[in-house]
N, C-alpha and C positions, 0 to 999 in steps of 0.2 A: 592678460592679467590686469587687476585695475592697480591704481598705485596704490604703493606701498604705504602705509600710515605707519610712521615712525613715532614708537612709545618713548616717555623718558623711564627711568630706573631711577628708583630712592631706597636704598636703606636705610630705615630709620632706631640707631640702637640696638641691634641686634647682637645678640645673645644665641650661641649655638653650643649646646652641649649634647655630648655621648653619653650619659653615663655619668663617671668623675671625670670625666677628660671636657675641659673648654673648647672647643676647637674656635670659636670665635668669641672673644671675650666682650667687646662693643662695639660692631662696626658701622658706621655711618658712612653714607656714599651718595653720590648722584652721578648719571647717566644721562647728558643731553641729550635730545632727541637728533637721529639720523648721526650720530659717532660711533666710531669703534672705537672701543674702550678694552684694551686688554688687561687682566691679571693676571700679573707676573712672579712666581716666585718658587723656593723651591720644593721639594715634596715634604707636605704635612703643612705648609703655612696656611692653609682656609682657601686658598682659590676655588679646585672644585667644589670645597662644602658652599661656597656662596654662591656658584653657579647652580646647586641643584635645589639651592634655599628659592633660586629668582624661578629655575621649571618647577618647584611646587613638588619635585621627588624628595624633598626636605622639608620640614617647617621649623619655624625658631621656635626657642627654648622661651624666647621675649623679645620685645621689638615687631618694628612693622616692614612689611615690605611692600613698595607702591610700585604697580608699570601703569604711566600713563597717567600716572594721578590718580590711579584706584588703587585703594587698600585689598589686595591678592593674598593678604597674610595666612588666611585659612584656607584659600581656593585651593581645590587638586589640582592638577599636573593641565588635566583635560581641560578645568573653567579657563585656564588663563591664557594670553594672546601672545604667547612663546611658541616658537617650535626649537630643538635641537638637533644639532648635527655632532652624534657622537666618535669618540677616537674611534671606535673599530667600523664606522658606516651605519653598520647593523640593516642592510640590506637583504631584503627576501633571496635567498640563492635560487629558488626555485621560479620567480618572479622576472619578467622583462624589464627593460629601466622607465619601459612607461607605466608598466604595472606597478613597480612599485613608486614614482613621486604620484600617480593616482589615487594610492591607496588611503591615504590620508582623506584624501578627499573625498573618494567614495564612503570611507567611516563618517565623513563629519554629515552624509545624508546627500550628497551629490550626486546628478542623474549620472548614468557609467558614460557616457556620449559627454557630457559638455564636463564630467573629468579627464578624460582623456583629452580634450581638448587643451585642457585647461593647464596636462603636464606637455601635452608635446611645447606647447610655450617656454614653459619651463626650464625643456629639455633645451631647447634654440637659445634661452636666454643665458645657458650655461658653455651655450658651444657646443651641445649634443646634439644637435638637431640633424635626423634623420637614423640615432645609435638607439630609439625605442623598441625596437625589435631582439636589441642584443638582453642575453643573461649576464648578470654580473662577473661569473668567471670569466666572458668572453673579452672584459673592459679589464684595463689597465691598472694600478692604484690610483693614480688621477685622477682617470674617468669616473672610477666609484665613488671618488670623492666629492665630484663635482653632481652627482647624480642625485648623493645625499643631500649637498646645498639644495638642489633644484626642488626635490622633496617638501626640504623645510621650506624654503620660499613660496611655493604656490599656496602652502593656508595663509602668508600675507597676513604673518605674525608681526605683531607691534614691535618686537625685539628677537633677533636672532641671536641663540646660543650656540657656540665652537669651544668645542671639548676635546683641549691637544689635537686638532682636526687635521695636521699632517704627520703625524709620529709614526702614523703606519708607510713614508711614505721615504723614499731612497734623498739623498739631498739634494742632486740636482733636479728633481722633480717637487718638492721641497719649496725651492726656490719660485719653479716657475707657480705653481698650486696658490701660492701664499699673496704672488701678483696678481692674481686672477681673483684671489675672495675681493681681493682689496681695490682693486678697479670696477669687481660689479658691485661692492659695497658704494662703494664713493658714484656711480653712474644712479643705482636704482634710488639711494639717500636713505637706507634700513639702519634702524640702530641694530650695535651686533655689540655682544660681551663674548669675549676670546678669553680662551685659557689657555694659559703652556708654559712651560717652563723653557723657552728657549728665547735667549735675550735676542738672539741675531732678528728673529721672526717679530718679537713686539716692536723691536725699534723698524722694521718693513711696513707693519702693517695698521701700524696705530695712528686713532687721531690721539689718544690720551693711555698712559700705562700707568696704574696702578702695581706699586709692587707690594707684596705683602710680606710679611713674616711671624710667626708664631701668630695668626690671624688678626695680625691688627693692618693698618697703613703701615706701611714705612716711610711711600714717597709718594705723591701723583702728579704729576705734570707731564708736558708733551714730550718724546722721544729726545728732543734735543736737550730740554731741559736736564731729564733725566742723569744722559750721557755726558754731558758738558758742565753741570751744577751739581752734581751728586750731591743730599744732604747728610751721606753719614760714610763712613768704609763700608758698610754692607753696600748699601747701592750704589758705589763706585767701582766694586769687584763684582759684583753681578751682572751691572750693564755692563759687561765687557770686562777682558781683563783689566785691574789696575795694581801699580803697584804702590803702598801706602807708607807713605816716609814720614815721620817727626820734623817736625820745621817748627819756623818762630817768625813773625810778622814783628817785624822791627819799626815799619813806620808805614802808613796811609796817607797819601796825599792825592789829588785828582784824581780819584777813582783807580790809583794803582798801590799793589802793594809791593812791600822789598820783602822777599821771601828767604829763609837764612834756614840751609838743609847743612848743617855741619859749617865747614868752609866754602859752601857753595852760597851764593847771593843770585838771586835770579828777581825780575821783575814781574808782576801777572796783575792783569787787569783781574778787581775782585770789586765789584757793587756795595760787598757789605764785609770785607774784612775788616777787624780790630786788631789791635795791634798785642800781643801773647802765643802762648802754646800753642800750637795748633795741628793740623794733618795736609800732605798734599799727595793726593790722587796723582798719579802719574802714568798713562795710557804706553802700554810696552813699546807704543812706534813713534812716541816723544823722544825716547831716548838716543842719544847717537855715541857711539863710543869710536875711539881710534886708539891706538896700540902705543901708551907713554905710560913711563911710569910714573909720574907725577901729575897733579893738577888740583882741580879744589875738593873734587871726589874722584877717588881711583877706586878699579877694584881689579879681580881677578875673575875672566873667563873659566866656567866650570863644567858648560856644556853647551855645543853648537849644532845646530839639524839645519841642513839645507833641504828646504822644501819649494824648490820650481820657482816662485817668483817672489820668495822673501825665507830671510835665515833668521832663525831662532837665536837667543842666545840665554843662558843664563848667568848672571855674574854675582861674584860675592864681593860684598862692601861692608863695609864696618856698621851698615845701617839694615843689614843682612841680606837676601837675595833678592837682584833684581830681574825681571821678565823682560826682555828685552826682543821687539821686531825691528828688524831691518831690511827695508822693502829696497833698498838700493844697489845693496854691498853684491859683486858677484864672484869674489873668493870670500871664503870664510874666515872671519878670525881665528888662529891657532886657538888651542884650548890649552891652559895654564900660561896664560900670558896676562901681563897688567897694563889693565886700559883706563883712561880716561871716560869718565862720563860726562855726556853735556845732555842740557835738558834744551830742548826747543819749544817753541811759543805755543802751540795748538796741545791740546788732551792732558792740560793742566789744572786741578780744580782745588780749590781750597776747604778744609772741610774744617770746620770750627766746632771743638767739643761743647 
């Protein structure tokens, strides 16, 4: 294979509608070249429709859509330097796995001799190398997954599209699958746009998450960003659970603030707190509880799961239910007992209306 030529991605203004239904009201974006960039969010917010806006199975309503610097806004599916790797494979069943990353390539006018060539690479560069013989029923979910990446990579498209590309696939395979796009992503230097709704996967596999809702932005910055700066309660409770308490920023000095949850005071480094109303994110396995009935925030145990290497808990507080992990504890707290909450230093974020 020759190298990859990594395209960038521009939305510029786009406008996508059904019918009366908006589905993207303005969306403006960019895609550095050679990043993956995930969209994240949950069903009906525009993710897929912008992914099929960038393969050219969609066109806007208005606005332009550039890969690479070229204006692609009218091109079909076939003019543009995309390929996609869709959620169900869509793999030939009747097809070997070199027949079908081949296949591509023999449509775009390739001798059958230097395609096949050209997928067994393909196959090796996925880790299949020597599985072109087998039929897809004979391959794993992994494997077919991987067979489809291999597919789209040999036309040595400017940008590769992942459409929910492991949901067909069990979790602990999941896991390893999602290591695997993202080590040959980051080794071969392809831009890729990712779609899925599974926060655990965009924060694995991303250089940049876009999350979206009702088709607009909500947030875009890097995984940690994300996770650790939430800019609203939506993306605080989507990248992972959060729990969202009323608080009050009583005073700012050297880049910390005094944070006031009821009778609680707690301290958090914040870059850009003011001093007012405000919201604090607070990450389930921030919280530590122990069994008193007094302290600055108490509540009441209401329901406990031990689950192998950390217990669940739910409690009620006058500031109403908290989600609580505790990866520590190995008896469970009683359930209708009154505990103490303490918030600790990490998965604390300040959200300013």
């Amino acid at each position: 294979m020759t190298m990859i030529k990594a395209g960038s991605v521009s939305f510029q203004n786009v406008i996508k509608k059904f019918g009366d239904f908006t589905a993207l009201p303005d969306l403006s974006m960019t895609v550095e070249p050679g990043t993956l960039v995930t969209l994240l969010g949950p069903s009906g917010c525009g993710k897929t429709t912008t992914l099929r806006l960038l393969a050219g199975l969609e066109h806007p309503t208005s606005g332009r859509v550039l890969i690479g610097g070229k204006d692609v806004t009218n091109l079909p599916a076939n003019e543009r330097d995309v390929s996609m790797v869709f959620q169900s494979y869509a793999l030939f069943p009747h097809m070997t796995s070199l027949d079908n990353v081949a296949y591509g390539l023999q449509s775009s006018g390739l001798k059958k001799a230097e395609a096949r060539e050209r997928a067994e690479e393909g196959l090796a560069l996925v880790g299949l190398a020597g599985m072109g013989h087998r039929l897809p029923a004979e391959l794993s979910g992994g494997q077919q997954q991987r067979v489809a990446v291999a597919r789209a990579l040999v036309l040595e498209p400017q940008v590769l599209l992942l459409d929910e590309p492991l949901s067909n696939l069990d979790a602990r395979l999941r896991r390893r699958v999602r290591t695997e796009i993202r080590e040959l992503q980051q080794r071969l230097g392809f831009t890729a746009v990712y779609v899925t709704h599974d926060q655990d996967e965009a924060l694995a596999v991303s250089d940049t998450i876009i999350v979206m809702k009702d088709g607009d932005i909500a947030q875009k910055g890097s995984p940690r960003e994300l996770y650790e700066a939430p800019a609203s309660a939506f993306i605080a409770d989507f990248m992972g659970e959060a729990n969202v308490l009323p608080c009050e920023v009583s005073h700012v000095e050297n880049g910390l603030a005094s944070v006031h949850i009821g009778d609680l005071m707690h301290q958090l480094p914040s870059a850009h707190a003011v001093t007012g109303k405000a919201q604090l994110a607070v990450r389930p396995n921030s919280i530590k509880l122990e069994q008193a009935t007094i302290g600055a925030l108490t509540g009441m145990i209401t329901h406990s799961a031990y689950l192998g290497d950390h217990i669940e808990y739910e409690v009620e507080t006058k500031f109403g239910k908290l989600f609580v992990v505790d990866m520590d504890a190995h008896e469970p707290l009683p359930r209708d007992i009154s505990v103490a909450v303490h918030l600790t230093g990490r998965g604390l974020a300040l959200i300013h209306h």
